[in-house]
N, CA, C and O of each residue as an XYZ file, in Angstrom:
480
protein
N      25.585     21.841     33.549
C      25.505     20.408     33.352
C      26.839     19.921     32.807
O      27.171     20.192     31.653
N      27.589     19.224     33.600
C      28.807     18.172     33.333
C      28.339     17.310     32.053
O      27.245     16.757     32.170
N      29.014     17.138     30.893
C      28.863     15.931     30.249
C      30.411     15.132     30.217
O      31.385     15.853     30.430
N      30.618     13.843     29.986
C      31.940     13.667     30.507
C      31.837     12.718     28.788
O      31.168     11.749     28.428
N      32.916     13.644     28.044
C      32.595     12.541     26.188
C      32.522     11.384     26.530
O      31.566     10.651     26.275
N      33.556     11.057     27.173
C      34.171      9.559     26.368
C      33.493      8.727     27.604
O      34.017      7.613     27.600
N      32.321      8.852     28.893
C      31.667      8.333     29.620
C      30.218      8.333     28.843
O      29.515      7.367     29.140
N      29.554      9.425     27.725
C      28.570      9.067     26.882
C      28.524      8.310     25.573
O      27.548      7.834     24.995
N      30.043      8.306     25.176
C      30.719      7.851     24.195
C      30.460      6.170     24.198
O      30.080      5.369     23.344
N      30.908      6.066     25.747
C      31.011      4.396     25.667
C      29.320      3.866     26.280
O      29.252      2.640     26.194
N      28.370      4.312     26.694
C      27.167      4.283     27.155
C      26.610      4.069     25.752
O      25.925      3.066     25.554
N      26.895      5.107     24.560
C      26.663      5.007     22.805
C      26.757      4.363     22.401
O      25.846      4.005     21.654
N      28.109      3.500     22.524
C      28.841      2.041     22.242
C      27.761      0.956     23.001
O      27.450     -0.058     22.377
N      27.261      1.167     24.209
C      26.668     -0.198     24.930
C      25.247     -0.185     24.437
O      24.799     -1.292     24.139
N      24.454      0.848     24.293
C      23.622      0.618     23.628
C      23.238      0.180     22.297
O      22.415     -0.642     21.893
N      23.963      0.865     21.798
C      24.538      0.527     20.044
C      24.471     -1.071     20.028
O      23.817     -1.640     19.154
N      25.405     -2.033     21.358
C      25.720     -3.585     21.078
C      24.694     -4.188     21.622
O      24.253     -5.279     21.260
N      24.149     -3.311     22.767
C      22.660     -4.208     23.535
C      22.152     -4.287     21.982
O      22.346     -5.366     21.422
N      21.623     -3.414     21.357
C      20.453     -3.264     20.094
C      20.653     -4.372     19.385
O      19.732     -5.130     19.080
N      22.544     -4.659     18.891
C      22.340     -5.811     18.119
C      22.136     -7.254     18.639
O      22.047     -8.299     17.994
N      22.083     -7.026     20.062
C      22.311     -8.490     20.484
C      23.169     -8.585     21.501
O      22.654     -9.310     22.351
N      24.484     -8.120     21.922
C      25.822     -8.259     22.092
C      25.567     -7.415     23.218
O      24.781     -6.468     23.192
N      26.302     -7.803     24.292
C      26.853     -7.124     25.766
C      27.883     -6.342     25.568
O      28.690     -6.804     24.762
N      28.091     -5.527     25.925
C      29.277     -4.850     26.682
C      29.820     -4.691     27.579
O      28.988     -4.301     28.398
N      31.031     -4.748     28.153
C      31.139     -5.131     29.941
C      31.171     -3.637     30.342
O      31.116     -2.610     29.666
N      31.274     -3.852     31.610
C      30.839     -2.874     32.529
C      31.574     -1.429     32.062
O      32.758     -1.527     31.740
N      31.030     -0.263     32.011
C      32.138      0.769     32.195
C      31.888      1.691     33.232
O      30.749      2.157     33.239
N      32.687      2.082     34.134
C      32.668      3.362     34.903
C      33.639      4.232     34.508
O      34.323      4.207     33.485
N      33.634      5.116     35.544
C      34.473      6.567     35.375
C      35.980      6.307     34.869
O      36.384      7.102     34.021
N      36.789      5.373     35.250
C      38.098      5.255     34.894
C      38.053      4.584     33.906
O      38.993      4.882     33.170
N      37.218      3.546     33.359
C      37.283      3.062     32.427
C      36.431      1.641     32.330
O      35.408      1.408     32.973
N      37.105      0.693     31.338
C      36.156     -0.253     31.128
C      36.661     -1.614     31.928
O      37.806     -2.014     31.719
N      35.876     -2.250     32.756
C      35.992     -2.646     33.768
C      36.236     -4.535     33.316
O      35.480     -4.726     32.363
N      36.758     -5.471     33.558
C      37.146     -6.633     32.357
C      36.768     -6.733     31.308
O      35.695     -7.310     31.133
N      37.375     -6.302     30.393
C      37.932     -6.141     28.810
C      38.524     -7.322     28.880
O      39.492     -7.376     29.638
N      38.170     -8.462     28.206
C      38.614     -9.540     28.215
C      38.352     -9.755     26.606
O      37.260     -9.296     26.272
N      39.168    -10.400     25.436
C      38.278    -11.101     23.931
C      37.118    -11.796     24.482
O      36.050    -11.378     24.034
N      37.037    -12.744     25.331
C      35.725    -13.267     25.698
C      34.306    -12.725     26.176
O      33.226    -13.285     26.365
N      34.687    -11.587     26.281
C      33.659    -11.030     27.026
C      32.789     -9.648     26.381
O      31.974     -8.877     26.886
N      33.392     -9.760     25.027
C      32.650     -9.147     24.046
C      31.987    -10.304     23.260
O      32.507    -11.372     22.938
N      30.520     -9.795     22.977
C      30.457    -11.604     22.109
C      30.449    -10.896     20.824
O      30.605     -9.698     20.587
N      30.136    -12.341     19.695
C      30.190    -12.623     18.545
C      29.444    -11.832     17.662
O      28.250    -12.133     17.682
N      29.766    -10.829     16.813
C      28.850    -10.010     16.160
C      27.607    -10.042     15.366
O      26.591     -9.358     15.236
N      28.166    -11.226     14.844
C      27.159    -12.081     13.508
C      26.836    -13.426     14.217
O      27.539    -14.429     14.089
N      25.425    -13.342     15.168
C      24.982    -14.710     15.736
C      24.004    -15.761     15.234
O      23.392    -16.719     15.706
N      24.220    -14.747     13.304
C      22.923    -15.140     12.820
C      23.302    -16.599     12.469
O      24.414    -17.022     12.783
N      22.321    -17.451     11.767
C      22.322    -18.759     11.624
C      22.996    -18.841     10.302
O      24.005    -19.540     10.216
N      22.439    -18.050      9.012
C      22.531    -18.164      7.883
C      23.352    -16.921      7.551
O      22.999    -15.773      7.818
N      24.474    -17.267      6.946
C      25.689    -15.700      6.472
C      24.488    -15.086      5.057
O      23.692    -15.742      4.384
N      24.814    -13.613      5.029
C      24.322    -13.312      3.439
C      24.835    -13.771      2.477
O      24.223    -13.277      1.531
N      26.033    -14.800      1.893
C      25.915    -14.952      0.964
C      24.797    -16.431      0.615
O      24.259    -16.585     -0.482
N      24.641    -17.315      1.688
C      23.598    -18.259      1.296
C      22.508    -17.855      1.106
O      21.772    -18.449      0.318
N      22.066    -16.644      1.824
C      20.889    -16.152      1.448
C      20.645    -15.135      0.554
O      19.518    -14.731      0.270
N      21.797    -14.662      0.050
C      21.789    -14.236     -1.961
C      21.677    -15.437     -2.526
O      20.693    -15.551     -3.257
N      22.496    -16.546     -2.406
C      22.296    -17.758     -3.080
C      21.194    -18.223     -3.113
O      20.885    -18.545     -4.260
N      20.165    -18.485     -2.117
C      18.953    -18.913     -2.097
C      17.843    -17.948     -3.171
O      17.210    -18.415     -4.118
N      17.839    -16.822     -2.807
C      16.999    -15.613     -3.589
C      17.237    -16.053     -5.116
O      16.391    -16.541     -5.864
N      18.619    -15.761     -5.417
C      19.223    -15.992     -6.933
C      17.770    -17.383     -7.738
O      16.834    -17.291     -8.532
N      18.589    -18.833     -6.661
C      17.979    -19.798     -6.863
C      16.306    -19.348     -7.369
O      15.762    -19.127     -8.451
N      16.057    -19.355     -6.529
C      14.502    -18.830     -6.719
C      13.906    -17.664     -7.828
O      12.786    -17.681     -8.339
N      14.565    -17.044     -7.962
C      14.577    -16.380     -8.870
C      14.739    -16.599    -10.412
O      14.135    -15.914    -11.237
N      15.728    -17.754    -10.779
C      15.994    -18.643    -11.330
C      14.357    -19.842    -11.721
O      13.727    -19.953    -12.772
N      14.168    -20.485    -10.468
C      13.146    -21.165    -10.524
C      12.048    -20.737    -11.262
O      11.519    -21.299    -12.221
N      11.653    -19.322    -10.534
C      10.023    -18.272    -11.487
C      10.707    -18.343    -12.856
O       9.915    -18.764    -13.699
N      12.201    -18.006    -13.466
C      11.975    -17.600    -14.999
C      11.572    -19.195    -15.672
O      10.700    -19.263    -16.538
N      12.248    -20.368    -15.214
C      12.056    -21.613    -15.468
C      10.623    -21.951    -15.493
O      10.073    -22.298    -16.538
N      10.043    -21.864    -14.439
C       8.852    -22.328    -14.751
C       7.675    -21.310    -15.516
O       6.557    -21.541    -15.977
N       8.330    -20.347    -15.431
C       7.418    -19.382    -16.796
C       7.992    -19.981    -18.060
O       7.092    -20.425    -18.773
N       8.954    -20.102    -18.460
C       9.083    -21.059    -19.609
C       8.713    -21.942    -19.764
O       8.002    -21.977    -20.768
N       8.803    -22.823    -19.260
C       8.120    -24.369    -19.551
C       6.395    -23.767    -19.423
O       5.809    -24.347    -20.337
N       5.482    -22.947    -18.746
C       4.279    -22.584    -19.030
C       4.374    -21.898    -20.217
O       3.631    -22.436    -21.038
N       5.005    -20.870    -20.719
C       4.722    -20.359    -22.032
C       4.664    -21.458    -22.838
O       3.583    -21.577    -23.415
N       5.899    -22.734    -23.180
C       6.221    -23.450    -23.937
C       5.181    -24.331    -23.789
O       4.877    -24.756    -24.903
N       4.545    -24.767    -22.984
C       3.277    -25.623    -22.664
C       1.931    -25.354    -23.475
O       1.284    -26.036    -24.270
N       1.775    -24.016    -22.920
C       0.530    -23.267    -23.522
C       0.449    -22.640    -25.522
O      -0.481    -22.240    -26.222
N       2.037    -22.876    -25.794
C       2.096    -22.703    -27.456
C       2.089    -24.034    -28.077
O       1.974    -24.154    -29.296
N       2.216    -25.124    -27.218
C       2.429    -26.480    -27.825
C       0.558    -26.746    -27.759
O       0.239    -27.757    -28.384
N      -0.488    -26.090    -27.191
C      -1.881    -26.626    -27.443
C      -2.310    -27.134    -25.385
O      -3.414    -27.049    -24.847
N      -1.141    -27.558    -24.814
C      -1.788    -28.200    -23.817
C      -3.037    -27.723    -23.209
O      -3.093    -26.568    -22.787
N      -3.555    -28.131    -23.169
C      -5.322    -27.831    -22.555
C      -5.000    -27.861    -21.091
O      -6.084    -28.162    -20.592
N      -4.242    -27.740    -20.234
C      -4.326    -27.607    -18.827
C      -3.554    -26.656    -18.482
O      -3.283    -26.709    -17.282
N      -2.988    -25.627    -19.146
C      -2.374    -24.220    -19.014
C      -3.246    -23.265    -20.327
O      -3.500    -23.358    -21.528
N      -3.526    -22.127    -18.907
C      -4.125    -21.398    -19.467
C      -3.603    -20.015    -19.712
O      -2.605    -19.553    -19.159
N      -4.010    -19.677    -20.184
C      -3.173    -18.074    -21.226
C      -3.262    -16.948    -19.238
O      -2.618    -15.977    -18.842
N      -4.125    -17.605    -18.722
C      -4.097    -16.102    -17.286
C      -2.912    -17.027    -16.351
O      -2.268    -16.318    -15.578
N      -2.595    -18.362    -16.337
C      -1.791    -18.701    -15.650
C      -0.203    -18.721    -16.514
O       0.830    -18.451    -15.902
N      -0.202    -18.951    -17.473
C       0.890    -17.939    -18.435
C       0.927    -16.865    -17.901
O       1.807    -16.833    -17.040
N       0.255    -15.747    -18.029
C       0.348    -14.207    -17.919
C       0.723    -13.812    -16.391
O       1.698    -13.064    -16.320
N       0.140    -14.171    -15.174
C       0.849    -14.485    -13.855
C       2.190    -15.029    -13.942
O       3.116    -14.310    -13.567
N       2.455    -16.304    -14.423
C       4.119    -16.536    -13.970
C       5.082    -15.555    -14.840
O       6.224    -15.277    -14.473
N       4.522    -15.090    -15.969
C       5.781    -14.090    -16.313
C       6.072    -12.755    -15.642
O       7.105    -12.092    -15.553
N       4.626    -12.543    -15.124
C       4.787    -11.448    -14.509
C       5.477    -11.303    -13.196
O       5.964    -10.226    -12.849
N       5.523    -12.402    -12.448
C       6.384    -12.895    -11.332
C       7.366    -12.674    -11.674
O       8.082    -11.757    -11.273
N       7.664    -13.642    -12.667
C       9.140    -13.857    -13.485
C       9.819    -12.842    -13.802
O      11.048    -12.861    -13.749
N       9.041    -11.651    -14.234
C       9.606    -10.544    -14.663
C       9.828     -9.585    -13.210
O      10.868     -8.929    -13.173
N       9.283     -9.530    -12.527
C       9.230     -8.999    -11.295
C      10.434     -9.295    -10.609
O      11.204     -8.392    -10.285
N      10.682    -10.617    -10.334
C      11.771    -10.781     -9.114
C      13.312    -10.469    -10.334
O      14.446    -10.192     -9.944
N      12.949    -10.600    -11.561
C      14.175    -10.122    -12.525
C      14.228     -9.291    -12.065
O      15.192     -9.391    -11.306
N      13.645     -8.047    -11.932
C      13.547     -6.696    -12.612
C      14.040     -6.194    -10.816
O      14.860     -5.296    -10.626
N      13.581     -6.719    -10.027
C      14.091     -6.502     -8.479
C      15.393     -7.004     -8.214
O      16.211     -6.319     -7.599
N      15.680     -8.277     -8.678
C      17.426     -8.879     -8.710
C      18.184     -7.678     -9.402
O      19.112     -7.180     -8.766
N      17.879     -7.176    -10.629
C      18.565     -6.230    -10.970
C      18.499     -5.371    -10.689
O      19.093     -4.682    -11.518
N      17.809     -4.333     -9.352
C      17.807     -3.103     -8.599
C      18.757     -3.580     -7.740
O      19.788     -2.927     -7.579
N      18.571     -4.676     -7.125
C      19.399     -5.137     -6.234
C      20.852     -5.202     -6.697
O      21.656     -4.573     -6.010
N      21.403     -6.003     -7.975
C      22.751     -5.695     -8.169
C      23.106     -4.196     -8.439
O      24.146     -3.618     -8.124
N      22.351     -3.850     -8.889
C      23.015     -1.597     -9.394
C      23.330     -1.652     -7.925
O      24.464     -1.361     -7.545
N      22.272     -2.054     -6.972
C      22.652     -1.445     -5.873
C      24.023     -1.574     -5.093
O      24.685     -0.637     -4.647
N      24.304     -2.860     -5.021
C      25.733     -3.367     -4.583
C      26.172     -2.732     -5.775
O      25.793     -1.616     -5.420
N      26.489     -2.599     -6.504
C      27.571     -2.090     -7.912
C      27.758     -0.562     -6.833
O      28.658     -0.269     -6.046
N      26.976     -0.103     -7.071
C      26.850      1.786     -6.334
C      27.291      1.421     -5.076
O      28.381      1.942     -4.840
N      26.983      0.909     -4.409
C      27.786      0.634     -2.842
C      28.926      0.208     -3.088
O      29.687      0.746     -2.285
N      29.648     -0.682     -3.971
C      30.934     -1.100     -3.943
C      31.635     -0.211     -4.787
O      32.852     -0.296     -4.620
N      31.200      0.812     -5.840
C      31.908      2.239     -6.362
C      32.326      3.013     -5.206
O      33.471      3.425     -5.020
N      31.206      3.204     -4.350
C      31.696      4.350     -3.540
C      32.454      3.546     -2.158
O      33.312      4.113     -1.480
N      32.128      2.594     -1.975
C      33.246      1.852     -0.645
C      34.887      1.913     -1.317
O      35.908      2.155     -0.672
N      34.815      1.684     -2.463
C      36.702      1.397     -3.233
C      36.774      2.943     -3.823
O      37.756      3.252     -4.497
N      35.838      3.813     -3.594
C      36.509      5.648     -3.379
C      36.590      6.209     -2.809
O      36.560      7.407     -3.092
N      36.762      5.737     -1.513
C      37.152      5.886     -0.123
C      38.300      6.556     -0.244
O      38.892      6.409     -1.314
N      38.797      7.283      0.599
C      41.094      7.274      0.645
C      41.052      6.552      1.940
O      40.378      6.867      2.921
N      42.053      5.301      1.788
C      42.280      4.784      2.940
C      43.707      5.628      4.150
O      43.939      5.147      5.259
């Protein structure tokens, strides 16, 4: 059985770009057949970049500790329309998406240690 690398190599490559979305132009035996900048598309076709959507999470995240405060602070001032189990739910939220925001930053921290100990 013939395998020919750099003819499974680039078949690796076209599937690899079908998966994300993205074409690859044609390749045969000699090579890749119009290679044009245009004719590779755009990598990132998403709508929203990740940093608006860290920004959004953050936000929200933000929001649960806020409004668990103003319920704790509600429910020690006497108000009769917050109750000690709807207290005990929003902190636990509150504490939750904390306690996940901060798995989430170690995590980028540990990914960006070992990306800048690279040898370039």
């Amino acid at each position: 059985m013939d395998i020919k690398s750099n003819s499974l190599y680039s078949q690796m490559q076209s599937m690899s770009l079908q998966a994300m979305g993205n074409k690859l132009p044609s390749v045969d035996a000699m090579g890749v057949n119009g290679l044009t900048d245009s004719s590779v598309g755009k990598i990132n076709d998403s709508s929203s970049n990740f940093g608006n959507m860290l920004t959004d999470a953050l936000k929200s995240v933000n929001e649960l500790q806020q409004e668990s405060g103003q319920l704790k602070r509600s429910f020690e001032m006497g108000d009769s329309n917050v109750t000690l189990a709807e207290v005990m739910i929003a902190s636990s939220k509150s504490g939750i998406a904390l306690d996940a925001t901060v798995q989430i930053r170690n995590k980028f921290v540990e990914a960006y240690k070992e990306i800048m100990s690279m040898p370039v």
